[in-house]
VOPAGU-2260 file (C-alpha; in pm, 1 decimal, decimal comma):
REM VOPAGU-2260
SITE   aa  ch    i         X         Y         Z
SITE  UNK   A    0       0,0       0,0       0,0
SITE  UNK   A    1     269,0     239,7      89,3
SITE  UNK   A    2     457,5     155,9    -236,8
SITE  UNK   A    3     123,8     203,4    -425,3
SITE  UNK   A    4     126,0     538,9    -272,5
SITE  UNK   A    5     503,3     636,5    -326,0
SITE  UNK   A    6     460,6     560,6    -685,8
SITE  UNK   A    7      58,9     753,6    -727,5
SITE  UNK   A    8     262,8    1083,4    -568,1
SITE  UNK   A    9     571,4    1040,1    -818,4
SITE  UNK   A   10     303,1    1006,6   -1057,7
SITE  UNK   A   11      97,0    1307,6   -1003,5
SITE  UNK   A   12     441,0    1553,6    -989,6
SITE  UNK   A   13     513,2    1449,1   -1312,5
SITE  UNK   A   14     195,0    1651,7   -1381,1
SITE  UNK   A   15     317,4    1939,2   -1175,9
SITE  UNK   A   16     517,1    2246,1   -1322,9
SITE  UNK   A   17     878,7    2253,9   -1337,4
SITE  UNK   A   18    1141,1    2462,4   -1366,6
SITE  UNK   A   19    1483,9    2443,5   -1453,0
SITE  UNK   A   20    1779,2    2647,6   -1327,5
SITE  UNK   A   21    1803,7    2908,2   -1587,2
SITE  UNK   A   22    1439,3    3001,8   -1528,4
SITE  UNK   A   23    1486,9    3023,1   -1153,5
SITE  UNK   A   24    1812,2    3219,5   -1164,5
SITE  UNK   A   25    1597,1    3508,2   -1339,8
SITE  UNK   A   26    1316,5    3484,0   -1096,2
SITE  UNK   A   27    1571,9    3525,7    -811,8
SITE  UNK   A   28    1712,4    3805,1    -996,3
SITE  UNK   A   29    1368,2    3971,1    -995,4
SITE  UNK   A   30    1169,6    3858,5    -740,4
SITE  UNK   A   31    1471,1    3809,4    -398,2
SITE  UNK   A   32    1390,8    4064,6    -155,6
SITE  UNK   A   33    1743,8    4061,1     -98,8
SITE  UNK   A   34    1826,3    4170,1    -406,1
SITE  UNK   A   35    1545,0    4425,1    -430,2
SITE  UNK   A   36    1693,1    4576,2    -103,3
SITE  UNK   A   37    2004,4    4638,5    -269,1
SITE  UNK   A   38    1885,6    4815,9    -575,3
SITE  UNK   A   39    1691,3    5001,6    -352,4
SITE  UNK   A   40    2054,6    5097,2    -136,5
SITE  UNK   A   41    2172,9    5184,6    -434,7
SITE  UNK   A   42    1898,7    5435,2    -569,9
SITE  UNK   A   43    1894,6    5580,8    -201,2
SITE  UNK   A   44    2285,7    5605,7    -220,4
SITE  UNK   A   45    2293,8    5767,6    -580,4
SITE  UNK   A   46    2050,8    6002,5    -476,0
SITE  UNK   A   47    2175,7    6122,6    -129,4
SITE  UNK   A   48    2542,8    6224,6    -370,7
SITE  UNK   A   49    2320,5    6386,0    -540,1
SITE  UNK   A   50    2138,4    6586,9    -259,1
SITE  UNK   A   51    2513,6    6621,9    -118,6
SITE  UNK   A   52    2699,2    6725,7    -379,9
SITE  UNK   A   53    2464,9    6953,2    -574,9
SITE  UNK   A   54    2526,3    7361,6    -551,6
SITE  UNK   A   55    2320,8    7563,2    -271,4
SITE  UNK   A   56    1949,7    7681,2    -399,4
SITE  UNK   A   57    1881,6    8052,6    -546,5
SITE  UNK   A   58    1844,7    8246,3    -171,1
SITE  UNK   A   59    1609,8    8527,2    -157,7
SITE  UNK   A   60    1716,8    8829,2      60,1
SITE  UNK   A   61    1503,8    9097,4     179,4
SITE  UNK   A   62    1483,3    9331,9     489,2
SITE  UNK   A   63    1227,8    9598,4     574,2
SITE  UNK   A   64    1302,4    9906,7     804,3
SITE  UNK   A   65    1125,1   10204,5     990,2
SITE  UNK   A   66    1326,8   10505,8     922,7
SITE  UNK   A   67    1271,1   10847,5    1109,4
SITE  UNK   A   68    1481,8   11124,6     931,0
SITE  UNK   A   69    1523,4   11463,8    1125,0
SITE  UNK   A   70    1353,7   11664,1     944,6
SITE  UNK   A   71    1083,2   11480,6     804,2
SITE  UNK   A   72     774,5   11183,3     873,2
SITE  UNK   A   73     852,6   10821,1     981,4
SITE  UNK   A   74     948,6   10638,7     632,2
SITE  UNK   A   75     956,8   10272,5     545,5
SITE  UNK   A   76    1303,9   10155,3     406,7
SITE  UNK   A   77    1382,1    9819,8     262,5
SITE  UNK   A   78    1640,4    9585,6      53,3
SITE  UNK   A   79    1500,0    9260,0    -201,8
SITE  UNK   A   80    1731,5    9079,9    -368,5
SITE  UNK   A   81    1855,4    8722,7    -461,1
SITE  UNK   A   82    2189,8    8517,3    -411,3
SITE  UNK   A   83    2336,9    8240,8    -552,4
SITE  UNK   A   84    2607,9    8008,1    -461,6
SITE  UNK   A   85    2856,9    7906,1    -777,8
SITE  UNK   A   86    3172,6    7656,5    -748,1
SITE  UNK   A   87    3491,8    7788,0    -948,3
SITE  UNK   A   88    3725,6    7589,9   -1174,4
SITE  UNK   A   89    3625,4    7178,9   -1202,6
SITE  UNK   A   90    3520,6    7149,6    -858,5
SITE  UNK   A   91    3177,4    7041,4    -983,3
SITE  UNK   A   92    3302,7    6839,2   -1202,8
SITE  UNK   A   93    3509,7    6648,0    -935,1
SITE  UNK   A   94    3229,6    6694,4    -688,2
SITE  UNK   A   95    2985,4    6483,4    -932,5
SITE  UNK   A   96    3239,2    6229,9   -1012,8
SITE  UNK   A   97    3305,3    6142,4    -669,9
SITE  UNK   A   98    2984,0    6018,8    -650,3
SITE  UNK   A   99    2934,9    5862,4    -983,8
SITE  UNK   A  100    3224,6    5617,7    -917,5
SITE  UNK   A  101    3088,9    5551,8    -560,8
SITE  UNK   A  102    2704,8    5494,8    -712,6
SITE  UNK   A  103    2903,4    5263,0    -984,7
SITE  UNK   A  104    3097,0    5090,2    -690,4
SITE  UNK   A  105    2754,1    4962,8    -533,1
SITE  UNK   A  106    2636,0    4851,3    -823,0
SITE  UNK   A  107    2909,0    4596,1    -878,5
SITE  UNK   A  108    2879,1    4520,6    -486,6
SITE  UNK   A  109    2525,7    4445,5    -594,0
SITE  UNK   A  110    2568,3    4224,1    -867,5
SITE  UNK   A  111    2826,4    4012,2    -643,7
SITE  UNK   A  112    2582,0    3936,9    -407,9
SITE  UNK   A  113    2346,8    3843,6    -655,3
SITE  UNK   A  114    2629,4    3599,4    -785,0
SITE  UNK   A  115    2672,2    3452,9    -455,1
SITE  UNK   A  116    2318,1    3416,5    -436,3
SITE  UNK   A  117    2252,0    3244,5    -801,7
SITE  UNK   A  118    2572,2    3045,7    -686,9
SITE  UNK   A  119    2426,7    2862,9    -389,9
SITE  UNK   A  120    2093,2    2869,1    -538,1
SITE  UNK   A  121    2249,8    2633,6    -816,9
SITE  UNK   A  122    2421,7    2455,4    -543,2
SITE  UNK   A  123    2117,7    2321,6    -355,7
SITE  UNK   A  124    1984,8    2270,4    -736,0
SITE  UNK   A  125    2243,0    2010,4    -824,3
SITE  UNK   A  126    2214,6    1860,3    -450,4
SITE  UNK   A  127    1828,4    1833,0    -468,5
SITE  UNK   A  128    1838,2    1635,8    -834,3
SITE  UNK   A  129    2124,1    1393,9    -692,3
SITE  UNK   A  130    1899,9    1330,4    -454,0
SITE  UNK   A  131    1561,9    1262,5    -674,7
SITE  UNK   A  132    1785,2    1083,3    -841,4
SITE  UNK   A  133    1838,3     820,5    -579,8
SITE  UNK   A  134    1477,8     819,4    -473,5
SITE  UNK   A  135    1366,9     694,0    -827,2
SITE  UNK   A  136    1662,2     441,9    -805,5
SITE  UNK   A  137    1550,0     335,5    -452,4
SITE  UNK   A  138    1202,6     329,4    -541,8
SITE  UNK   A  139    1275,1      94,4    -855,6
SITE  UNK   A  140    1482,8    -149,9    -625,4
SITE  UNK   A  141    1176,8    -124,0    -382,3
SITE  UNK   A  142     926,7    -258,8    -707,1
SITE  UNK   A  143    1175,1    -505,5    -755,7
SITE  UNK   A  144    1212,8    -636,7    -418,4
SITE  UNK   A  145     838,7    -636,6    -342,4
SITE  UNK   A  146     792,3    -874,5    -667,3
SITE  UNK   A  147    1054,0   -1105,3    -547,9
SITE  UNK   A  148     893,9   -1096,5    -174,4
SITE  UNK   A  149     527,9   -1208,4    -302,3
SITE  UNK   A  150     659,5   -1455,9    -504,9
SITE  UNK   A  151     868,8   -1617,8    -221,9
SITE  UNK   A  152     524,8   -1586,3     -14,6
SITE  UNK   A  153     340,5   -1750,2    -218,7
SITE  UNK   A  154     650,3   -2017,0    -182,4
SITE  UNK   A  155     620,7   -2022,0     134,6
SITE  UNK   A  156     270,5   -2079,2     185,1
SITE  UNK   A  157     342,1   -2428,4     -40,3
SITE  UNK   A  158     621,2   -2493,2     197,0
SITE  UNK   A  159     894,4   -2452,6     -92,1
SITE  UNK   A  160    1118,5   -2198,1      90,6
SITE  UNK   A  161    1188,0   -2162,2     443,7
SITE  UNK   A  162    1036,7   -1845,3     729,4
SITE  UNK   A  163    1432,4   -1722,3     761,7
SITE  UNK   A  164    1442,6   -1702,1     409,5
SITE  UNK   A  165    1074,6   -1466,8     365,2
SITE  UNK   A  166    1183,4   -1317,1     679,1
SITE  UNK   A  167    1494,3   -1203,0     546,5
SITE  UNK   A  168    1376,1   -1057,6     228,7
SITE  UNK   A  169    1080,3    -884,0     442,5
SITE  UNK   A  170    1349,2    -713,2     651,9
SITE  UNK   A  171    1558,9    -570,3     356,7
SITE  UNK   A  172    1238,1    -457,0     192,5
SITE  UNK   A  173    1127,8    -288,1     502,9
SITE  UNK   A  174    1475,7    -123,0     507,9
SITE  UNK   A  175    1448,6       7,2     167,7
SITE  UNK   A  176    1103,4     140,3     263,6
SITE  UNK   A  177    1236,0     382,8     565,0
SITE  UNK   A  178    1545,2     464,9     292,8
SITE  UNK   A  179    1277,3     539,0      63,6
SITE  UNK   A  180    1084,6     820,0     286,7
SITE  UNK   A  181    1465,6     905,4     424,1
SITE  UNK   A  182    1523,6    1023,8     109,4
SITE  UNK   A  183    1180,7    1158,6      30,7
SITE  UNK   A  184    1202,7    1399,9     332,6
SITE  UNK   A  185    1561,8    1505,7     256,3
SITE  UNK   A  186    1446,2    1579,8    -131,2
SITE  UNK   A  187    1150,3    1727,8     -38,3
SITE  UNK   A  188    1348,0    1996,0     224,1
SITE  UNK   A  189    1606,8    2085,5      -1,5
SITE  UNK   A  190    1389,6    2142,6    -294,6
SITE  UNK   A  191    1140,8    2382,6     -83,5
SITE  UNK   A  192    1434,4    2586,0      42,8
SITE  UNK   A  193    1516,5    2620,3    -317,7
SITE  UNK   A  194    1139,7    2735,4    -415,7
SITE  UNK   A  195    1158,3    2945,1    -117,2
SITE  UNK   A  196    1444,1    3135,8    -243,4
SITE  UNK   A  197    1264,4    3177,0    -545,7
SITE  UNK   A  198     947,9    3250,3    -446,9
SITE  UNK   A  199     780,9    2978,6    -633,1
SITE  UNK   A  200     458,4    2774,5    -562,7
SITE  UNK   A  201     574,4    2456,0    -307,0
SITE  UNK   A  202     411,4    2190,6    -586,2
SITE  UNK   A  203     686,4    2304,1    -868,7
SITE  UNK   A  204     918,6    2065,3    -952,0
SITE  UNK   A  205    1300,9    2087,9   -1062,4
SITE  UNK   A  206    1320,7    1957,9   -1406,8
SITE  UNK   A  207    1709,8    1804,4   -1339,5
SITE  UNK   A  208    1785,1    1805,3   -1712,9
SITE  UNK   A  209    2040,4    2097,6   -1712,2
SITE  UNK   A  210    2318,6    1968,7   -1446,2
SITE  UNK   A  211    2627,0    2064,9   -1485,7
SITE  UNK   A  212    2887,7    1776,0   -1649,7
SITE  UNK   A  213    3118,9    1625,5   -1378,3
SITE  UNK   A  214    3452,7    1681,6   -1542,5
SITE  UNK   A  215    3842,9    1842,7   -1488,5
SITE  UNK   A  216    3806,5    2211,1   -1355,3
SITE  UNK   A  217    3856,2    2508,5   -1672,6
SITE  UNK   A  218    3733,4    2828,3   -1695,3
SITE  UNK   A  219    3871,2    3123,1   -1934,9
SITE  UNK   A  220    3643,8    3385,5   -1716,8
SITE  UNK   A  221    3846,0    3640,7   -1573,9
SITE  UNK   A  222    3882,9    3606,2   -1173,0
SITE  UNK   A  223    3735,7    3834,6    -924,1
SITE  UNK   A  224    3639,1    4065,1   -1203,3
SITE  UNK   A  225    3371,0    4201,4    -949,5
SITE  UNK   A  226    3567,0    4289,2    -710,6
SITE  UNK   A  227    3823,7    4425,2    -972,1
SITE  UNK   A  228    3630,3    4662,9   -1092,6
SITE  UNK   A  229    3429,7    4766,0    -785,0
SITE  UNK   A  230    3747,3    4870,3    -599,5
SITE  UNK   A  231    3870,8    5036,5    -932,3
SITE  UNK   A  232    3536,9    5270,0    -910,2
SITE  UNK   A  233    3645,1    5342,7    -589,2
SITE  UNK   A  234    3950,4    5460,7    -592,6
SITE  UNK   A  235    3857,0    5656,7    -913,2
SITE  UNK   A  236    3632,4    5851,6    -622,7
SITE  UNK   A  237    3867,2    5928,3    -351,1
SITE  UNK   A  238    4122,6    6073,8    -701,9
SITE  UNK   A  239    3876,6    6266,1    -765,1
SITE  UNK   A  240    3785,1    6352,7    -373,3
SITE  UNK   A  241    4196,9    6442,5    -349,3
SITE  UNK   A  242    4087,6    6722,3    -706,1
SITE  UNK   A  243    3812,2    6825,4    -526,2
SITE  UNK   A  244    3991,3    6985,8    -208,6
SITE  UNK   A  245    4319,8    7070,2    -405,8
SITE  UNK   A  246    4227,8    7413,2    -452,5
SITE  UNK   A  247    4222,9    7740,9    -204,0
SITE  UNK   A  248    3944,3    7897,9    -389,6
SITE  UNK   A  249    3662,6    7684,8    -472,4
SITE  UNK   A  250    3343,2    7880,3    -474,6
SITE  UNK   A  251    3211,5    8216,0    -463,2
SITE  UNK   A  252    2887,3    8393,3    -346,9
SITE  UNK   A  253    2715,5    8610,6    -556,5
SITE  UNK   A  254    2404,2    8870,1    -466,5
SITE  UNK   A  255    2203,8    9070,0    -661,8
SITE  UNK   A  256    1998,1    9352,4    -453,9
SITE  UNK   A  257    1753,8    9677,7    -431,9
SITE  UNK   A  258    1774,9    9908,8    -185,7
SITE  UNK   A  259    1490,9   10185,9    -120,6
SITE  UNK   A  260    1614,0   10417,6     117,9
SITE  UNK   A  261    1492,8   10749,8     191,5
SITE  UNK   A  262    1621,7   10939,9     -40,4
SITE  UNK   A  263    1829,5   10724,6    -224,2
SITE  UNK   A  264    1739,5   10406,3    -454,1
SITE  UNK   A  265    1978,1   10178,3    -539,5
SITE  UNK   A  266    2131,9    9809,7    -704,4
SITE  UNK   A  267    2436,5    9655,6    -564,6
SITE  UNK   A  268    2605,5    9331,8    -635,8
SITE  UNK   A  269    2795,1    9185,4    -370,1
SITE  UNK   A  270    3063,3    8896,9    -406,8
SITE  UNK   A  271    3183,9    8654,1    -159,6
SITE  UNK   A  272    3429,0    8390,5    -182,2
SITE  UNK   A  273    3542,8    8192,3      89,3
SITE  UNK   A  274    3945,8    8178,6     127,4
SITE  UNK   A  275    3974,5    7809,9     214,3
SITE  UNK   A  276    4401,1    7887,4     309,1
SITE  UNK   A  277    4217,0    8025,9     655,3
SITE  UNK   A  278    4113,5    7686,8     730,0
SITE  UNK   A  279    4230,1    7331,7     711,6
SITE  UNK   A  280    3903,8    7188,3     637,1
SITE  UNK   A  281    3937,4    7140,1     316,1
SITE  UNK   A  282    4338,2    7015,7     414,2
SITE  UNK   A  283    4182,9    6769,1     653,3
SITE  UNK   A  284    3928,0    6624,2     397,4
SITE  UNK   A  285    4235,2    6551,7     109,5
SITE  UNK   A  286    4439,3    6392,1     363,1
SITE  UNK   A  287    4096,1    6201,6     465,4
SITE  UNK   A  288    4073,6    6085,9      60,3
SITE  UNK   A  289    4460,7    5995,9      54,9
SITE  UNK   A  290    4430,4    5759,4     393,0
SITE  UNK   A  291    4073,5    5640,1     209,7
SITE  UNK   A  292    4296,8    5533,1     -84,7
SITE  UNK   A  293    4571,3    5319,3      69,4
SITE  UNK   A  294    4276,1    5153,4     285,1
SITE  UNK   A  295    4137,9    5070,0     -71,2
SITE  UNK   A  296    4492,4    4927,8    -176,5
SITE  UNK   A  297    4542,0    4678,3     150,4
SITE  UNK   A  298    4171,2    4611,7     167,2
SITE  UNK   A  299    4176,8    4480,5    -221,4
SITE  UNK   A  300    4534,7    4323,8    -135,2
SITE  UNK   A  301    4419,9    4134,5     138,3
SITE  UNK   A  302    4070,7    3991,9     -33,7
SITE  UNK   A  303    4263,3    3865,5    -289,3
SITE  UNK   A  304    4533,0    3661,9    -107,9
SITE  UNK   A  305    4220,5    3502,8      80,7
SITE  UNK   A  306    4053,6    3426,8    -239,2
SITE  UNK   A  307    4394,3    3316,0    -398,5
SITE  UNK   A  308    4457,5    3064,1    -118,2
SITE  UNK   A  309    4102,2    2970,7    -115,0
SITE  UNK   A  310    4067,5    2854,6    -519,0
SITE  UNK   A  311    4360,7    2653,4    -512,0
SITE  UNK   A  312    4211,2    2475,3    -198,2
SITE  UNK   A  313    3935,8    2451,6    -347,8
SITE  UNK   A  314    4104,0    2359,5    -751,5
SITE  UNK   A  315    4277,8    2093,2    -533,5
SITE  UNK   A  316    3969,4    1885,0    -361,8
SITE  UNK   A  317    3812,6    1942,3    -692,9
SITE  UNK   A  318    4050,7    1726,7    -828,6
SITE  UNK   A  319    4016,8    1470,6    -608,4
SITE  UNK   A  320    3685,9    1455,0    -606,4
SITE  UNK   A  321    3692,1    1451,8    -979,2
SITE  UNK   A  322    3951,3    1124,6    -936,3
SITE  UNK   A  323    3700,9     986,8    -671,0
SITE  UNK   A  324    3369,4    1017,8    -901,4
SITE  UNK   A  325    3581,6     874,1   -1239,6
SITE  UNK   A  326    3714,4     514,1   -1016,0
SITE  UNK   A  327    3332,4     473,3    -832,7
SITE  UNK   A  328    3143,1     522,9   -1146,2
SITE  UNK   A  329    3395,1     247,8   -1293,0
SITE  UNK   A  330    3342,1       1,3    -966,6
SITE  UNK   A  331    2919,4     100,6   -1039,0
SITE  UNK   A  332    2926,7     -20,4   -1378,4
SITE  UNK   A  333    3100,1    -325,0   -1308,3
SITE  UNK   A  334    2827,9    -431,1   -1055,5
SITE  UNK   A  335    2571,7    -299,0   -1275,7
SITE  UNK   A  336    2613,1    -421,2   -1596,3
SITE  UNK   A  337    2866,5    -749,9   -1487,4
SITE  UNK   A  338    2799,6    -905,3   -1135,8
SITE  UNK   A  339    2431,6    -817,5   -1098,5
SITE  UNK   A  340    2307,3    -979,1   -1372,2
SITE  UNK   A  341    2582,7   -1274,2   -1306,2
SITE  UNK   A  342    2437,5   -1281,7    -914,9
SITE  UNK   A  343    2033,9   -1242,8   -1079,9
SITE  UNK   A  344    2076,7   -1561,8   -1298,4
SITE  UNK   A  345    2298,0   -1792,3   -1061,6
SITE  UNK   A  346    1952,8   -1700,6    -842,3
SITE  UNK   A  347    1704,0   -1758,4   -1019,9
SITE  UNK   A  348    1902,9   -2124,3   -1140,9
SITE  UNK   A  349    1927,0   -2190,2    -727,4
SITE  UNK   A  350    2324,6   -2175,1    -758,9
SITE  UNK   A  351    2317,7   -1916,1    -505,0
SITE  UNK   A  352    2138,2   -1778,8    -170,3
SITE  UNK   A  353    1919,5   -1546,5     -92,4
SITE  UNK   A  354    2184,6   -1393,5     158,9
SITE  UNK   A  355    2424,7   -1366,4    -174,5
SITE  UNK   A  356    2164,8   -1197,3    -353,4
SITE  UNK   A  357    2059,2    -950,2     -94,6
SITE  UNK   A  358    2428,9    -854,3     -38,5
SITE  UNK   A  359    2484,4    -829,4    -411,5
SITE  UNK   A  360    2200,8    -544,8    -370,0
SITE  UNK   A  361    2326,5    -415,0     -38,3
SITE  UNK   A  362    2670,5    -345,8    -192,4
SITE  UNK   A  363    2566,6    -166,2    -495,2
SITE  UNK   A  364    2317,7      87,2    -282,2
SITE  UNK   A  365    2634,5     119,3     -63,7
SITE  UNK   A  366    2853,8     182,0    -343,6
SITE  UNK   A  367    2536,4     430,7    -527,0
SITE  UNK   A  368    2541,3     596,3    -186,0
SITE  UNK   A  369    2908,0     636,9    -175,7
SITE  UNK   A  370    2898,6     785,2    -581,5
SITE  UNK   A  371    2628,5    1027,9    -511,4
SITE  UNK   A  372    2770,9    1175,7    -169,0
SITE  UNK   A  373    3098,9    1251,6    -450,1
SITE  UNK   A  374    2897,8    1430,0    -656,6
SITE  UNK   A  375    2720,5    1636,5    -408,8
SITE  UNK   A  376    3088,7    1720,4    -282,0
SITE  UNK   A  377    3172,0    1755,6    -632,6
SITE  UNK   A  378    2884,9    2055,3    -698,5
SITE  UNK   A  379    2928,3    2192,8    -325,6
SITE  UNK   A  380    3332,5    2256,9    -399,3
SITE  UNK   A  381    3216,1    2363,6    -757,4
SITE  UNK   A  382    3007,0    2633,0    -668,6
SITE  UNK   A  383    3192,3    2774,2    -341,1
SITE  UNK   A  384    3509,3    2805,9    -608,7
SITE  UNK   A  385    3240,5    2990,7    -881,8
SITE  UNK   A  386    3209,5    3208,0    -616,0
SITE  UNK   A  387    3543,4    3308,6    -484,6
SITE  UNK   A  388    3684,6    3324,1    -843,8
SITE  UNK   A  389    3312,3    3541,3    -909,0
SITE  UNK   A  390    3257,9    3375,8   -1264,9
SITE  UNK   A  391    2948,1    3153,9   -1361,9
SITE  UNK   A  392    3002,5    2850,4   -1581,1
């Protein structure tokens, strides 16, 4: 009965929507509030440079006055004009650019954690289809078994085999039965937490025909481009932050006015300009931008002697792993396509026992079990080197 179920649920998902990894990469790339939340930093960043670094609004001035003169009535005087602050030489220019490269700096931290994400997304991809994988393998052996066990009961109930024989055989197919929903669980966990991530409907099912080959390790992708260019944006901002507060004389004031005094009307201009050599301020914020700039330089240096020592860990197990997968899968197709169907006949001709032909079975799950953990290993290291060397496949 539980069999009858296993197979009517396999059944109906077959029915079910899938989706393969491409198509779930995008919908993570559109739909993740955690990316969302960084385009949104971003905007929010771009836009406070903006708010910082654009010029002072048009100023209105005006004053009003009672006036008594000696010699005459009480008079009202007063002064309108308008003022406007104006920034000399490039210091705009440098001003915007400081926070263009900053605003183009977040966007590259943006897309690396986007990477990242896609990265283990595809990562608990591969995992959950290694794992479906074995379910339908352990579900077929199940069948198989369960064929083989009525048989021998109906044996049995003519006498013609023995109870420690139908015992046996009811044991290992009660063992593959708790494997079975093992496995189902496990699947079933791993392939929500990808749908989650997603934001897909729990019923959608991975479609497992886009894995990645299991082979030697290339890539001709550029390493930690990224991160290359995201601490290239930045120093391009503090160079031109160090412009920016070069000069003595960066800005100057300028008012246009009306007076109406008593007897005397009259426009004026006035000029103002700030003489930045009174102050260090602006000495302060360059030698702020140079210190800014060698943090940049040992901050980059240090990430990539990390992610230098990390890859070739990482190149190395790969290897291995590789090595690992390549001798298994030989051993698996040996005992699949040689001694299984050598230990099935001598069986079914009585030339050997039960116990022989359960262990025959017993050694290739253990040896399935043992290929499948590689390649999960094999994916895992995969994807954690994707994303220190920040390329995709």
């Amino acid at each position: 009965m539980k069999t009858l179920l296993l197979i009517l649920t396999l059944c109906a998902s077959s029915y079910a929507s899938s989706i393969n990894i491409n198509q779930l990469l995008q919908n993570v790339q559109e739909n993740h509030p955690s990316f969302k939340a960084s385009k949104e930093a971003i905007e929010a960043q771009h836009l406070q440079h903006e708010a910082a670094f654009s010029t002072a609004p048009l100023s209105f001035l005006g004053s009003l006055a009672n006036a008594t003169p000696a010699d005459g009535d009480d008079t009202i005087e007063y002064s309108l004009g308008i003022e406007k602050e104006f920034r000399l030489g490039k210091q705009a220019y440098y001003t915007s650019q400081m926070g263009h490269y900053e605003h183009k700096a977040m966007e590259i931290a943006a897309k690396r954690r986007l990477l990242l994400l896609q990265n283990r997304l595809k990562q608990a991809y591969h995992t959950s289809c290694i794992e479906k994988e074995s379910l339908t393998g352990y579900t077929k052996l199940l069948e198989q078994f369960e064929r083989i066990y009525a048989k021998k009961l109906k044996a049995f109930n003519y006498g013609e085999v023995s109870k420690k024989e139908l015992l046996q055989l009811r044991l290992e197919k009660e063992r593959l039965s708790e494997k079975i929903h093992a496995l189902t669980a496990n699947e079933t966990k791993n392939r929500l937490y990808i749908l989650a991530l997603a934001q897909l409907d729990d019923n959608t099912e991975l479609s497992c025909y886009d894995l990645l080959p299991i082979q030697p390790f290339s890539s001709s992708q550029e390493p930690y481009s990224l991160s290359n260019t995201m601490y290239n944006n930045l120093n391009l901002s503090t160079d031109s932050a160090l412009k920016r507060y070069k000069g003595n004389v960066n800005s100057m004031s300028v008012a246009l006015h009306y007076d109406n005094e008593i007897d005397t009307q009259r426009i004026g201009v006035d000029i103002s300009i700030p003489l930045m050599f009174t102050s260090k301020k602006y000495e302060k914020m360059r030698l702020s931008s140079l210190h800014e700039k060698q943090k940049l330089h040992y901050e980059k240096e240090s990430l990539y002697l990390d992610k230098h020592a990390k890859s070739l860990a990482l190149k190395t197990k790969l290897a291995t792993l590789y090595r690992q997968y390549k001798s298994i899968n030989s051993r698996m197709q040996t005992y699949q396509h040689e001694l299984i169907p050598l230990i099935e006949k001598s069986y079914r001709l009585n030339e050997s026992s039960l116990i022989e032909y359960l262990l025959s079975y017993a050694n290739f799950n253990t040896i399935t079990e043992e290929r499948n953990q590689i390649k999960k290993n094999y994916y895992n290291t995969l994807f954690e080197l994707y994303s220190v060397l920040e390329i995709k496949e």
